[in-house]
C-alpha positions in Angstrom: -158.4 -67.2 -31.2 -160.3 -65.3 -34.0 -163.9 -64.3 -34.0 -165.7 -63.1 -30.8 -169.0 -64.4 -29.2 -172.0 -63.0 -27.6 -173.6 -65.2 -25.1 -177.1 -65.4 -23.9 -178.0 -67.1 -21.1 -181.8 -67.4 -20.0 -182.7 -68.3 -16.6 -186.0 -69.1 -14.9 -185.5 -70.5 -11.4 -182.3 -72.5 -12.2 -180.6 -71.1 -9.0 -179.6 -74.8 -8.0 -177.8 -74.9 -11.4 -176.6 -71.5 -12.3 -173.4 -70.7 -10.1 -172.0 -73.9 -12.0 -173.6 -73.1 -15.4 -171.7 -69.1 -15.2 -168.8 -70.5 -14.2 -168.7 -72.5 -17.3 -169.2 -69.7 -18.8 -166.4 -67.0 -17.1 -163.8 -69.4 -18.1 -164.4 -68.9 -21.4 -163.8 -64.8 -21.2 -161.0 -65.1 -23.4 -163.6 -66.2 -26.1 -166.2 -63.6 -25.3 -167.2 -60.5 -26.5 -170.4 -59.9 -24.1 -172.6 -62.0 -22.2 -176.6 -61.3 -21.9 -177.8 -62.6 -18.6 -181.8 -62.4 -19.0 -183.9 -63.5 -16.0 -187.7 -64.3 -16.8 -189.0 -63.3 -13.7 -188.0 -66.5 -11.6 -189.0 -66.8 -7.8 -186.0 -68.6 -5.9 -182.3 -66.9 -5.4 -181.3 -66.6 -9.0 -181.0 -62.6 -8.6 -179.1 -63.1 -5.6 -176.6 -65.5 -8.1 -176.7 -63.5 -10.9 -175.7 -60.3 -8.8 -172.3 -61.4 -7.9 -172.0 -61.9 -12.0 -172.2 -58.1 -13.0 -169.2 -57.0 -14.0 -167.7 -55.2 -17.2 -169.2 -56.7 -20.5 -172.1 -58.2 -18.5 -175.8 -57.1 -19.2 -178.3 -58.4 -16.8 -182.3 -57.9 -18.0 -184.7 -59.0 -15.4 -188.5 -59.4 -16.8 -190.9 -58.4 -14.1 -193.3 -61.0 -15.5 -192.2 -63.9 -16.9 -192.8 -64.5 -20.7 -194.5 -67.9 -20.9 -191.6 -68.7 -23.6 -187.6 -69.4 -23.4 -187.6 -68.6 -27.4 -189.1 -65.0 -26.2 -186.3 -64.9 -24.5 -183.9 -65.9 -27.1 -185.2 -63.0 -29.4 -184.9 -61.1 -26.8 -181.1 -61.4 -26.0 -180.4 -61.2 -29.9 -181.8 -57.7 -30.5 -178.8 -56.8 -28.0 -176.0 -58.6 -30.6 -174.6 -57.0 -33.4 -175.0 -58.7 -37.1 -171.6 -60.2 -37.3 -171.2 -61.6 -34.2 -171.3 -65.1 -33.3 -174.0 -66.3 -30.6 -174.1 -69.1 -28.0 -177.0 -69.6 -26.3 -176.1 -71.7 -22.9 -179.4 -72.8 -21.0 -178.8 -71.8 -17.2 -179.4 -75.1 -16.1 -176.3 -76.8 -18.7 -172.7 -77.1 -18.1 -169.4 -76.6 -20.7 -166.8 -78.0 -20.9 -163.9 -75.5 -20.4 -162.8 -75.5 -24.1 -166.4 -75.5 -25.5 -166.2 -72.3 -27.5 -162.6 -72.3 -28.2 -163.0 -75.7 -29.9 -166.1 -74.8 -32.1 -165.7 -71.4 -32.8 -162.6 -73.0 -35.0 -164.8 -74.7 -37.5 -166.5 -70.5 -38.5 -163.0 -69.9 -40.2 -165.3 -71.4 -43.1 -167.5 -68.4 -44.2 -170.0 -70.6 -45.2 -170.8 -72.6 -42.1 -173.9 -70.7 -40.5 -174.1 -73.0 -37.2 -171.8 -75.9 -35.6 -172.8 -78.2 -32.5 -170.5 -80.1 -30.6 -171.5 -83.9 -28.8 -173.8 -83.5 -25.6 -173.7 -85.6 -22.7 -176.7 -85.7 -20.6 -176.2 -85.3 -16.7 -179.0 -85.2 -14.4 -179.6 -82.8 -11.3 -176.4 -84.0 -9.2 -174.1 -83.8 -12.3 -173.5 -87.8 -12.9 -173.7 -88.3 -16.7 -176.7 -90.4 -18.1 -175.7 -90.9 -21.8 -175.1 -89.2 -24.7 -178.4 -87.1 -26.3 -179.4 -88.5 -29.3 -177.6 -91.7 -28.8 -179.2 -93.6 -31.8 -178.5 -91.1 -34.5 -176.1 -92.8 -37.1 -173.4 -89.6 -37.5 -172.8 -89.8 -33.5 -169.2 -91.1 -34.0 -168.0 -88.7 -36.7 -167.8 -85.3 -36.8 -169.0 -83.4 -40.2 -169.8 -80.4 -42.9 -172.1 -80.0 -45.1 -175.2 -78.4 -46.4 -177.6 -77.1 -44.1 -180.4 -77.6 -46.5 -179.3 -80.9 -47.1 -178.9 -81.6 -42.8 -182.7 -81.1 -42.9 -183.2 -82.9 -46.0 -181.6 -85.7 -44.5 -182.4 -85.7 -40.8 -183.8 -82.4 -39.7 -187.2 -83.1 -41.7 -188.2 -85.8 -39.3 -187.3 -84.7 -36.1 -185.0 -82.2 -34.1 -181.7 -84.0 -34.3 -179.9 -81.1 -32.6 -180.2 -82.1 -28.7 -180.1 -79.1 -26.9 -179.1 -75.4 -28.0 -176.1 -75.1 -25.1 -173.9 -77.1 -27.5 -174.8 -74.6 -30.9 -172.8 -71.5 -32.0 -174.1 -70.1 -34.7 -173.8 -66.6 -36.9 -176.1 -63.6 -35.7 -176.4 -61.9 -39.3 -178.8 -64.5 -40.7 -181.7 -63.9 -37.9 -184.7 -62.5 -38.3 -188.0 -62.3 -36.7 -189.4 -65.7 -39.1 -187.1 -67.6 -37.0 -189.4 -67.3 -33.6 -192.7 -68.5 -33.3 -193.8 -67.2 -30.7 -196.8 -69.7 -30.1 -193.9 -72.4 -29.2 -193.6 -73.7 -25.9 -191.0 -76.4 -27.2 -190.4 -76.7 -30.8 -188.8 -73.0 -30.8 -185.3 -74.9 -31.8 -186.3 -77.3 -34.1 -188.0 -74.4 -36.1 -185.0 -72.1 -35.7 -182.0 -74.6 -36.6 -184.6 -74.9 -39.9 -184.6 -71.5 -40.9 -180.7 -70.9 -40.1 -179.7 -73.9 -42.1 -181.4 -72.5 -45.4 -178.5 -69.8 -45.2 -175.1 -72.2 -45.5 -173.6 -74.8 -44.0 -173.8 -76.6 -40.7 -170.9 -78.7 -38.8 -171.1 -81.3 -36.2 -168.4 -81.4 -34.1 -167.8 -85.3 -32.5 -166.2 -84.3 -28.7 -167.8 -83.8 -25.7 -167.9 -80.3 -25.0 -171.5 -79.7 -23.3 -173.5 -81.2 -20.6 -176.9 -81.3 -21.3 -179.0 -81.0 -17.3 -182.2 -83.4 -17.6 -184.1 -83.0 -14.4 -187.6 -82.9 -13.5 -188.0 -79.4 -14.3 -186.3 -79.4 -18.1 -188.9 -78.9 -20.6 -188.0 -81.7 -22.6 -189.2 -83.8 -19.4 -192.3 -82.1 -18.6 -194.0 -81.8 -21.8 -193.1 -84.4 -24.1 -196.7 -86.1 -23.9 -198.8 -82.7 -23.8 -200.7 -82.7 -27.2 -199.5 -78.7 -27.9 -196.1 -80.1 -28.4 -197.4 -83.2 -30.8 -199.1 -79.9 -32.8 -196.2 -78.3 -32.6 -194.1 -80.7 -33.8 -196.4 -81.8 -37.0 -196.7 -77.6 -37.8 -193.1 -77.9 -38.1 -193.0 -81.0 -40.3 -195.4 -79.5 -42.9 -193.4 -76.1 -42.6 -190.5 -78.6 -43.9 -192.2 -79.8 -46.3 -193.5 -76.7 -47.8 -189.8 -74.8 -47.5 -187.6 -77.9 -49.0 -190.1 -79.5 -51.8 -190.1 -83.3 -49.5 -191.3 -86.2 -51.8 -194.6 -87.5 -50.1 -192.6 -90.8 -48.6 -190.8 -88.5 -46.7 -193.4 -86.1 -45.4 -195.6 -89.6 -44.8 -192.5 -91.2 -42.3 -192.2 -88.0 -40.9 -195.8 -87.4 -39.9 -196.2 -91.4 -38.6 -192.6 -90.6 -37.1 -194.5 -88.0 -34.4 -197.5 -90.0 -34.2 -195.8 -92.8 -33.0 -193.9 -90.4 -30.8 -197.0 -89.0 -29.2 -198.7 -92.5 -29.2 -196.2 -94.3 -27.6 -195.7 -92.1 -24.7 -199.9 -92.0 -23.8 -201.7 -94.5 -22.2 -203.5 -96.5 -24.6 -206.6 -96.0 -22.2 -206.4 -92.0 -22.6 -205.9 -92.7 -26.6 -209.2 -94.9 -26.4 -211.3 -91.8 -24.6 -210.5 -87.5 -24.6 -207.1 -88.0 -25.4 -207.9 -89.6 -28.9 -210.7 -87.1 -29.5 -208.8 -84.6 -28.9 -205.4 -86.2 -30.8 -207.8 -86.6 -33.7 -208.7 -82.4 -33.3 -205.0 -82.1 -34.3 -205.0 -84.6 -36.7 -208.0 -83.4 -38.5 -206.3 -80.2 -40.2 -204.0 -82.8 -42.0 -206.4 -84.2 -43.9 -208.5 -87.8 -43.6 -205.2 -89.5 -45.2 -203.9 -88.7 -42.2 -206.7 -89.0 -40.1 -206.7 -92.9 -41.3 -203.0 -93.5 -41.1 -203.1 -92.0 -37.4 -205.6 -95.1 -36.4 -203.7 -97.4 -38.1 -201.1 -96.2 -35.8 -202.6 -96.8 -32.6 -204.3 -99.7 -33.6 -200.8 -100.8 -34.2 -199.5 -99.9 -30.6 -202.7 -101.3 -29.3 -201.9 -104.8 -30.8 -197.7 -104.6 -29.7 -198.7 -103.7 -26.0 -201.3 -106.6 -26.2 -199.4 -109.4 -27.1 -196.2 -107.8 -25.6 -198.1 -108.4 -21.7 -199.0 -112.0 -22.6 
């Protein structure tokens, strides 16, 4: 089948998910070079699970505290890869589809291509599929190639338009220690897919090969309102901007983009008191452009919701 991968799979308290997450992956040994099982210190049965894993060409590392970040983790499991490997990362609490790897490891007989993704369906904790992530981004019924600078040019400069890292494979050699922050709690992808794609080119691949878990406990749930994830996020959009020479139009929409984000998912009562004071605390390093666009913003939202209740 050609080129080899290394798979890392980082668990905290996902026992519920991870008999059916390693079995997705075991049936994929044909594909596999090693897998990196790394437990961050969780508190239910996971050990117990991960135990009856250990075989040849399976390294277990269990943290005896946990490391307060999954992209720790990541850089963790990498330092155990050689350079010319390839690398998945499958989330303990995801699922693949049998022919995951075989089907997107294909696309690295291109030298050039640095990281491919397949289409993710989101399930939720029973299994029963939701939707597909990222339903409303315009290449979601075609797969692709091309540039990786020109991926965040186009798309990647706004937002993180890769939905979750289980459906990535991507090349080892090109990885260094810029690629983690390690003062991410949830950005940690968006700010690695950044750095890999200034090294070649990036493919999409248009089947459903991985099935994204979205439960009360995924990240992604849990945090999207906290105001560390909207600094996060506009870090990363300046970092962008910086590292690809944006015109100001698009560094402006993608700044309102996460604004908008943050201010649509906050009660426009917490906006009016702390929460604003402290949005604005975040804002302020931006500059008072910024500052005034912001209360356009949520004077904007403020006005929608209004006459949207009458």
């Amino acid at each position: 089948m050609g080129q080899k991968v290394s798979v890392i799979i980082p668990n905290y308290n996902h026992a519920r998910f991870l008999n059916e997450r390693l079995v997705s992956v075991f049936k994929q040994r044909n594909c596999i070079d090693k897998i990196i099982i790394l437990d961050d210190a969780s508190t239910d049965a996971s050990i117990d699970i991960i135990n009856k894993y250990r075989t040849d060409g399976v390294k277990v590392i269990v943290n005896d505290e946990n490391s307060g970040s999954v992209f720790r983790q990541w850089e963790k499991g990498l330092s155990y890869i050689e350079p010319e490997s390839l690398v998945w990362i499958a989330e303990s609490d995801d699922v693949a589809h049998d022919y995951f790897l075989n089907e997107v490891v294909k696309v690295f007989i291109d030298p050039e291509i640095v990281l491919a993704y397949s289409r993710s369906i989101d399930i939720d904790e029973n299994g029963v599929q939701i939707g597909l992530s990222y339903r409303n981004l315009k290449w979601a019924n075609s797969s692709f190639i091309k540039s990786g600078k020109q991926e965040v040019e186009d798309h990647l400069y706004k937002q993180c338009t890769i939905p979750n890292v289980s459906a990535v494979v991507f090349r080892k050699k090109y990885v260094d220690g810029s690629f983690f922050n390690h003062n991410f709690k949830l950005c940690g992808d968006w700010f690695f897919y950044i750095r890999m794609l200034e090294n070649g080119k990036i493919a999409y691949l248009n089947s459903t090969l991985n099935y994204h878990r979205f439960h009360k406990g995924t990240v992604r749930n849990t945090s999207i309102k906290s105001l560390e994830v909207l600094n996060e996020r506009l870090f990363i959009v300046k970092e962008v901007r910086d590292r690809y020479n944006l015109i100001f139009g698009q560094y402006l929409s993608a700044f309102c983009y996460q604004i908008d984000l943050y201010i649509s998912e906050t009660k426009i009562s917490d906006l009016l008191g702390g929460g604003g004071v402290k949005m604005f605390k975040v804002i302020n390093q931006y500059g008072f452009f910024f500052k005034v666009v912001s209360i356009l913003l949520i004077c904007r939202r403020f006005l929608k919701r209004l006459f949207s209740s009458r």
